[in-house]
N, CA, C and O atoms as a GROMACS GRO file, in nm:
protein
  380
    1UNK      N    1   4.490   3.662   3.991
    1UNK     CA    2   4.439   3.796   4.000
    1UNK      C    3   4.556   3.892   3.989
    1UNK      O    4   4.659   3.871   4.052
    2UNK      N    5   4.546   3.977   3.925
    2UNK     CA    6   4.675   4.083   3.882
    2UNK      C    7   4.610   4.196   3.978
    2UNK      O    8   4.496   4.213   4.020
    3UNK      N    9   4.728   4.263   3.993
    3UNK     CA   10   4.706   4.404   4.079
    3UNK      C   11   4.607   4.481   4.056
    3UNK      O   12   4.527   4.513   4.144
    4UNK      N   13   4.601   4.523   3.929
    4UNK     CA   14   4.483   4.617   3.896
    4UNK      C   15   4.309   4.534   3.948
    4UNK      O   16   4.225   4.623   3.965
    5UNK      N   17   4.268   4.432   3.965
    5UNK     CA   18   4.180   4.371   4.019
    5UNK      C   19   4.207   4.337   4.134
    5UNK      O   20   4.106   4.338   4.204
    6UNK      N   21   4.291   4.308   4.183
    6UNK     CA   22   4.299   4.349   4.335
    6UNK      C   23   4.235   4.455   4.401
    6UNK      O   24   4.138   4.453   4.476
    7UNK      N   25   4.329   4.579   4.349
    7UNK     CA   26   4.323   4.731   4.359
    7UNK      C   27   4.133   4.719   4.382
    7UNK      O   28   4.048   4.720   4.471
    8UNK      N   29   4.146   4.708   4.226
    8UNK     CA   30   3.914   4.732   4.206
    8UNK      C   31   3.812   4.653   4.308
    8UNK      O   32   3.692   4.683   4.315
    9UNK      N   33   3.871   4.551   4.387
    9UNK     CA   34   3.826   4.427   4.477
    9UNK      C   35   3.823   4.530   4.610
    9UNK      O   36   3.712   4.569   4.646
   10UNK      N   37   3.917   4.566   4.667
   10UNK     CA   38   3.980   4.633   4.734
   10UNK      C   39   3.887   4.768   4.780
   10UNK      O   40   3.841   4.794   4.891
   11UNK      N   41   3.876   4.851   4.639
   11UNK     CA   42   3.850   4.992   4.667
   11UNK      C   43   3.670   4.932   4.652
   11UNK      O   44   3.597   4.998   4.727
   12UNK      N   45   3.623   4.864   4.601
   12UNK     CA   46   3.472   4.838   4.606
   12UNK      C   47   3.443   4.796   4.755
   12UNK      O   48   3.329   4.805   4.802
   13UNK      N   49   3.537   4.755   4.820
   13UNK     CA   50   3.457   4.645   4.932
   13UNK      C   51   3.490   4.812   5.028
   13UNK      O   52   3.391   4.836   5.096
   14UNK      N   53   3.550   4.872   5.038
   14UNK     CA   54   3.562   4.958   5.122
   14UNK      C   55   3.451   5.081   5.131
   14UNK      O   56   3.399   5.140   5.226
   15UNK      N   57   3.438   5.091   4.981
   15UNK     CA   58   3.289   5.148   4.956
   15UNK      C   59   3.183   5.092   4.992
   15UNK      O   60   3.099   5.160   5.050
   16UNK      N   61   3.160   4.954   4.966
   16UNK     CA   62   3.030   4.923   5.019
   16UNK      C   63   3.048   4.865   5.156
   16UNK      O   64   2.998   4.754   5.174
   17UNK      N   65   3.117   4.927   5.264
   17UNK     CA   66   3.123   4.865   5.376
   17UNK      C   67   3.136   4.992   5.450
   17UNK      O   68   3.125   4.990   5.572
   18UNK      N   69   3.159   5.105   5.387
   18UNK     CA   70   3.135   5.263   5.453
   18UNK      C   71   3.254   5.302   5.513
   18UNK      O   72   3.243   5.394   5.594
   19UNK      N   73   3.352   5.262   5.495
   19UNK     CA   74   3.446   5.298   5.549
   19UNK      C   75   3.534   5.366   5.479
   19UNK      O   76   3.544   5.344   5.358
   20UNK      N   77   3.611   5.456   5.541
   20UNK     CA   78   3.740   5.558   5.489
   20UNK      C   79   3.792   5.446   5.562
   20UNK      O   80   3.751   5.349   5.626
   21UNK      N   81   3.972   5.536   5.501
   21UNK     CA   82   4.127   5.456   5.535
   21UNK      C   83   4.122   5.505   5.664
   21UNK      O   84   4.238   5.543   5.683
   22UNK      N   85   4.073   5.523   5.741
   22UNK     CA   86   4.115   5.564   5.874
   22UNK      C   87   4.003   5.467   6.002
   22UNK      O   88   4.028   5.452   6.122
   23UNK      N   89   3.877   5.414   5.923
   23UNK     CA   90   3.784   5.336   5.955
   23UNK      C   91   3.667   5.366   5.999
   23UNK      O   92   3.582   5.294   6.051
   24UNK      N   93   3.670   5.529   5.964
   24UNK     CA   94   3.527   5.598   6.000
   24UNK      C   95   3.470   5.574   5.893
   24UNK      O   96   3.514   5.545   5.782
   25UNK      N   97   3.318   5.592   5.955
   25UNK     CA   98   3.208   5.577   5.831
   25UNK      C   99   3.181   5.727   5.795
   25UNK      O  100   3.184   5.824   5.870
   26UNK      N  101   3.160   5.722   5.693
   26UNK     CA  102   3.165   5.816   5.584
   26UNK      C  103   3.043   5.957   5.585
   26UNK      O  104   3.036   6.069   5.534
   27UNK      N  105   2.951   5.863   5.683
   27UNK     CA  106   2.795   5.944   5.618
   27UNK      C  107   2.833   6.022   5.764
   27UNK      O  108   2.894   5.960   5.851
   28UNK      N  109   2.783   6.195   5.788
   28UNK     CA  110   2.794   6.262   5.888
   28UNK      C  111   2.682   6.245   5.976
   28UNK      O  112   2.582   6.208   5.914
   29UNK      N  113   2.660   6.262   6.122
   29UNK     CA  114   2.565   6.208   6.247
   29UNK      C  115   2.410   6.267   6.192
   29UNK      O  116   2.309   6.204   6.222
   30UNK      N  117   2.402   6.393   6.111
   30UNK     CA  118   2.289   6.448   6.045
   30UNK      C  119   2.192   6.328   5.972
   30UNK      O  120   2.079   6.285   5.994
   31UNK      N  121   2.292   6.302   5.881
   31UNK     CA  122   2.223   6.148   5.815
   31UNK      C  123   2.178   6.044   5.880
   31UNK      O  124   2.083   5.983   5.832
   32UNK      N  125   2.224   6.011   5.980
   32UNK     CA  126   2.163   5.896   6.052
   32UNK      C  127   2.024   5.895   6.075
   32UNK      O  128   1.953   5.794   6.084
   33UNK      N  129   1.982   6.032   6.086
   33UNK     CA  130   1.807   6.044   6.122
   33UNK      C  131   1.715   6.045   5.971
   33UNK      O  132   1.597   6.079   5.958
   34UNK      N  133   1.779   6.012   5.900
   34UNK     CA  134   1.708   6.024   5.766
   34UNK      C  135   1.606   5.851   5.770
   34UNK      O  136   1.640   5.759   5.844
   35UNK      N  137   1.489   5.841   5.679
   35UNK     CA  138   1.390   5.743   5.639
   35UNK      C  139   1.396   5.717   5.502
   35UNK      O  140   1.421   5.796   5.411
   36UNK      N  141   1.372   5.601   5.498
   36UNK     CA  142   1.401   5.545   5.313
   36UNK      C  143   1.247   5.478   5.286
   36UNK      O  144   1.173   5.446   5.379
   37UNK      N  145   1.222   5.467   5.179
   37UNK     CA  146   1.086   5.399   5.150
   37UNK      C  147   1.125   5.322   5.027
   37UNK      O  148   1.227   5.376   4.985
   38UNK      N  149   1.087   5.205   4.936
   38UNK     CA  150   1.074   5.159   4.852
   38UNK      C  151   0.960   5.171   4.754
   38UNK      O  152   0.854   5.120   4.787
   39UNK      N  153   0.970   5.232   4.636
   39UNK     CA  154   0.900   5.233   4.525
   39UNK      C  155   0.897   5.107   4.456
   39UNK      O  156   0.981   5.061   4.379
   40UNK      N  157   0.785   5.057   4.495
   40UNK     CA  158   0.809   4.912   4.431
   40UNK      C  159   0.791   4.879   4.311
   40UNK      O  160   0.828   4.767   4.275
   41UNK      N  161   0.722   4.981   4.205
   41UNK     CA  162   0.692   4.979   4.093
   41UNK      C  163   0.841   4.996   4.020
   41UNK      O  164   0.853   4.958   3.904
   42UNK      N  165   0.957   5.056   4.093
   42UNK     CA  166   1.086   5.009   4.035
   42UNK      C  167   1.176   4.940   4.061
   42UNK      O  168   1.281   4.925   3.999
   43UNK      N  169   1.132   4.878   4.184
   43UNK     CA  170   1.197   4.772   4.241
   43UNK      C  171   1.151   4.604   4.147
   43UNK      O  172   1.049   4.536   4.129
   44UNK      N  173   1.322   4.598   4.104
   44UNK     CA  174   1.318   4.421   4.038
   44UNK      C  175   1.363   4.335   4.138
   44UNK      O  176   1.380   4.216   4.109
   45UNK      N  177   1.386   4.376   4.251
   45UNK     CA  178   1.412   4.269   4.334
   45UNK      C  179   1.542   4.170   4.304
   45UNK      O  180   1.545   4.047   4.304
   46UNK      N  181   1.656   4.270   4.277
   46UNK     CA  182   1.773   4.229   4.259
   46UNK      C  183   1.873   4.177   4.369
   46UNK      O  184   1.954   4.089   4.341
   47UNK      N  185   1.867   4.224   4.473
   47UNK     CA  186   1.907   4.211   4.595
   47UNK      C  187   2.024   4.334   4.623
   47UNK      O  188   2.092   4.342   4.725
   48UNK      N  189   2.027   4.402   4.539
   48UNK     CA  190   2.170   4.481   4.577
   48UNK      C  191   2.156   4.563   4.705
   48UNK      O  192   2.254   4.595   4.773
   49UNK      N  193   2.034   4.596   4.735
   49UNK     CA  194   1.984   4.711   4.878
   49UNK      C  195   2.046   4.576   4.994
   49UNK      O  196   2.133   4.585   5.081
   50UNK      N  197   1.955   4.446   4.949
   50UNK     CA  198   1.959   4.385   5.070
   50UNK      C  199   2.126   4.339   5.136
   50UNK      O  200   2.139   4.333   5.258
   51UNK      N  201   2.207   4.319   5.073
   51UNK     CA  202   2.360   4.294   5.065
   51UNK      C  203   2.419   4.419   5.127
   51UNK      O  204   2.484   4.414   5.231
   52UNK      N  205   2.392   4.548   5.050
   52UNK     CA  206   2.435   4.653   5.107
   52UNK      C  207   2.422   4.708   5.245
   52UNK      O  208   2.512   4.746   5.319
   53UNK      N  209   2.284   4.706   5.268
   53UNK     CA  210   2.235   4.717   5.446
   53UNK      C  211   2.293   4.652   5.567
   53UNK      O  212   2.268   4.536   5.599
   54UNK      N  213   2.371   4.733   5.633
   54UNK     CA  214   2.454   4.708   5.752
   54UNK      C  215   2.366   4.643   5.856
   54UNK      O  216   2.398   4.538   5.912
   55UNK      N  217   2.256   4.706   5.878
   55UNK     CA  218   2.129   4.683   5.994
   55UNK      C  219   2.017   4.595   5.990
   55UNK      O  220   1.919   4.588   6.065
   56UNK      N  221   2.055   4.515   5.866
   56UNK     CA  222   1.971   4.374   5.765
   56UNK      C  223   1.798   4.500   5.842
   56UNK      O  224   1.727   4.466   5.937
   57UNK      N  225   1.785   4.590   5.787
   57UNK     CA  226   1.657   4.652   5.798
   57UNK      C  227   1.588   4.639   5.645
   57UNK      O  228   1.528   4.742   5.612
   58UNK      N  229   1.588   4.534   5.552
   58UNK     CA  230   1.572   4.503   5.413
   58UNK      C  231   1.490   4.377   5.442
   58UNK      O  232   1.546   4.284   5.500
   59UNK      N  233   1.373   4.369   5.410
   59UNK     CA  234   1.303   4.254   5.420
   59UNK      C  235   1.259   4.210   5.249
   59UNK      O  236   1.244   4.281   5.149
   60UNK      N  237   1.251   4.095   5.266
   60UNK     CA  238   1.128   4.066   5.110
   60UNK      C  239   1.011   4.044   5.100
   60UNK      O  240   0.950   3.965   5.172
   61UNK      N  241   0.957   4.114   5.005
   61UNK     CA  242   0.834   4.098   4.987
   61UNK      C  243   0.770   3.923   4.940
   61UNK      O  244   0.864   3.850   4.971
   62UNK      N  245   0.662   3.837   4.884
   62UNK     CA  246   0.613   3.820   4.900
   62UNK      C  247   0.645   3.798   4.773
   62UNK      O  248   0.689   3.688   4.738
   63UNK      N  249   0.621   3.920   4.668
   63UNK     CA  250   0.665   3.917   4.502
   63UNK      C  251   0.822   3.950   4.495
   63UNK      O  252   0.854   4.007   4.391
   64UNK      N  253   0.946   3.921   4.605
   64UNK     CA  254   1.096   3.911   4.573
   64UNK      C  255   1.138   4.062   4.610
   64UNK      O  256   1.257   4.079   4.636
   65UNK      N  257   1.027   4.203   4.614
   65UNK     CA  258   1.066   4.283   4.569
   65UNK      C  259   1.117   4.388   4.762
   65UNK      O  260   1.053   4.352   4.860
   66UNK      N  261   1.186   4.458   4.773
   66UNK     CA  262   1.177   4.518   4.888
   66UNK      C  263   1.139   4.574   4.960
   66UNK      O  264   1.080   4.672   4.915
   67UNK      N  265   1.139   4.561   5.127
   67UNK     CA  266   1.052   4.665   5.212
   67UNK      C  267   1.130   4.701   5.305
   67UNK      O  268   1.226   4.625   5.318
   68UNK      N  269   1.128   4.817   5.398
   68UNK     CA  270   1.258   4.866   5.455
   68UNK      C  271   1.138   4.829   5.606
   68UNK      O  272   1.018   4.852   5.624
   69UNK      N  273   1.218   4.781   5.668
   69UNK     CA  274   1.192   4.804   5.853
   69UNK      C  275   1.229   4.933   5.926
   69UNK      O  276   1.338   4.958   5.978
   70UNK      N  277   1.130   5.004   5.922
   70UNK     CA  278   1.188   5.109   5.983
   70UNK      C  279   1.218   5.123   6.098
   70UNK      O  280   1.306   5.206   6.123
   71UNK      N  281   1.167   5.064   6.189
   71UNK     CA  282   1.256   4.974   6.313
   71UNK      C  283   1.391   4.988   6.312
   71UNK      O  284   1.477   5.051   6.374
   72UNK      N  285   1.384   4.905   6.217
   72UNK     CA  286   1.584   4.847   6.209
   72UNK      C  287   1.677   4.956   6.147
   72UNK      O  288   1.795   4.967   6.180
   73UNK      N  289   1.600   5.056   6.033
   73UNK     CA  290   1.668   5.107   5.941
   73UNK      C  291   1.713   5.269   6.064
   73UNK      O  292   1.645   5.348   6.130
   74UNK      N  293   1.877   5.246   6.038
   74UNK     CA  294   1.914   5.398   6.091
   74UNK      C  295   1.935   5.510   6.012
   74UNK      O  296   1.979   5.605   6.077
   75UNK      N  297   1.913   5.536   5.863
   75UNK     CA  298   1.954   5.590   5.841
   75UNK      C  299   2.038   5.642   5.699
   75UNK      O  300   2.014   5.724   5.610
   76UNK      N  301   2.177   5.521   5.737
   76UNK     CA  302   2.282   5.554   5.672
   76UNK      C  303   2.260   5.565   5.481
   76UNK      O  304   2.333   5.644   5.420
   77UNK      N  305   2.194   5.510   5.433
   77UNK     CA  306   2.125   5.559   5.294
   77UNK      C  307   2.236   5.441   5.223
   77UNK      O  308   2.240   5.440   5.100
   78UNK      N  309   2.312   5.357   5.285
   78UNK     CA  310   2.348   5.263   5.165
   78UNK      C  311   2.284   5.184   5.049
   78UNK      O  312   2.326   5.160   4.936
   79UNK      N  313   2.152   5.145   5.118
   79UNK     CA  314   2.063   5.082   4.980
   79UNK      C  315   2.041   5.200   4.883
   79UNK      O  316   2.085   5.183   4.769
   80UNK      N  317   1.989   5.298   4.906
   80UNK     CA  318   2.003   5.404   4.777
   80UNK      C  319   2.099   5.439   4.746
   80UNK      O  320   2.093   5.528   4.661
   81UNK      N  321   2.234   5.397   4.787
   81UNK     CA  322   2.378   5.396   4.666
   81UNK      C  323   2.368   5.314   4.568
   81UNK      O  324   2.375   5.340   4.448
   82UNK      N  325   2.341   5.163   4.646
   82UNK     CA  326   2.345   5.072   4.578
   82UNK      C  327   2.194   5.025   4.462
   82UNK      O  328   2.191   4.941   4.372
   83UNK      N  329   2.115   5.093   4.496
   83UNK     CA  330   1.992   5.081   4.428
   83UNK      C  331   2.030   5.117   4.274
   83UNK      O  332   2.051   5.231   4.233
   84UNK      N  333   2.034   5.006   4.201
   84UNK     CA  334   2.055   5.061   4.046
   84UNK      C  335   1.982   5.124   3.970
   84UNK      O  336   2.018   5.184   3.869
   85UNK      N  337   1.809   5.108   4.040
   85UNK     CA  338   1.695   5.156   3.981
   85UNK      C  339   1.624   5.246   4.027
   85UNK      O  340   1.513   5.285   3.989
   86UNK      N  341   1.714   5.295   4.144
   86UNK     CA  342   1.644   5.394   4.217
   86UNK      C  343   1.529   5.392   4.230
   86UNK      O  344   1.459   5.461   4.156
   87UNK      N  345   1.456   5.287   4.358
   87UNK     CA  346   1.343   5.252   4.405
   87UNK      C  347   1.376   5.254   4.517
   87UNK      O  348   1.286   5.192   4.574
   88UNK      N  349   1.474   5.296   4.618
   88UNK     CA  350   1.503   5.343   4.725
   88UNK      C  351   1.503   5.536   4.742
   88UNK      O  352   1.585   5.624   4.713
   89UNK      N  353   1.434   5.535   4.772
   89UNK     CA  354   1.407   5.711   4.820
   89UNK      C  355   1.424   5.729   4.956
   89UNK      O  356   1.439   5.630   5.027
   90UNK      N  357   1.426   5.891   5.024
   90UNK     CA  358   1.460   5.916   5.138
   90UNK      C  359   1.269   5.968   5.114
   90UNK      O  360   1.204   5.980   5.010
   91UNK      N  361   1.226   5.989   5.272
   91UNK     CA  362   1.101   6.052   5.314
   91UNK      C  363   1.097   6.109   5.386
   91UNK      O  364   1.188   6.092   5.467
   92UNK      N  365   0.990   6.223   5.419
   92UNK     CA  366   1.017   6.231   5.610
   92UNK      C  367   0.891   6.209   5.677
   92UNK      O  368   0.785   6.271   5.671
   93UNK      N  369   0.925   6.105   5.743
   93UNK     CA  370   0.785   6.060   5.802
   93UNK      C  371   0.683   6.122   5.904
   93UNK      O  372   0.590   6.068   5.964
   94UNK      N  373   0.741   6.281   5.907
   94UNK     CA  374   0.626   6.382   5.997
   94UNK      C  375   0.560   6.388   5.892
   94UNK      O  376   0.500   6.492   5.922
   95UNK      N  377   0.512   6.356   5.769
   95UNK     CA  378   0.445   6.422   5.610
   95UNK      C  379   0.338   6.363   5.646
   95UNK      O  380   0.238   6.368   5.574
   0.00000   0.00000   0.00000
């Protein structure tokens, strides 16, 4: 492995693990109260939400595809970073 893939190894895992160089997480205390829902009609059931989710609040469906626990889920909106297909949305569940 040469430096420059190091470097890219490096700066990805820090992103998907929420952390700045100092070891705070990134998203401000506002965000934490946010709700996510899955559109399953764009969900392929890739797994990238479920990997990403700190709070394993990512369950599977039945057909591979995702469902969020809202139980478990705080918040932090990492599966909709990582959602390539954007089938992770925010909601607000007073609606």
């Amino acid at each position: 492995m040469n430096r420059k893939e190091f470097l890219l190894k490096a700066a990805s895992f820090i992103i998907m693990s929420g952390l700045t160089a100092a070891g705070l997480s990134q998203e401000p205390d506002e965000k934490k109260n946010k709700k996510f829902t899955v559109i399953s009609k764009r969900c392929d059931g890739c797994g990238h939400c479920f990997r990403s989710c700190r709070d394993k609040a990512l369950l599977v469906a039945g057909d591979g595809k995702a469902i969020i626990d809202l139980d478990k889920c705080k918040g932090c909106g990492d599966c909709t970073r990582f959602c390539k297909r954007m089938a992770i949305v925010e909601f607000d569940p007073s609606k």
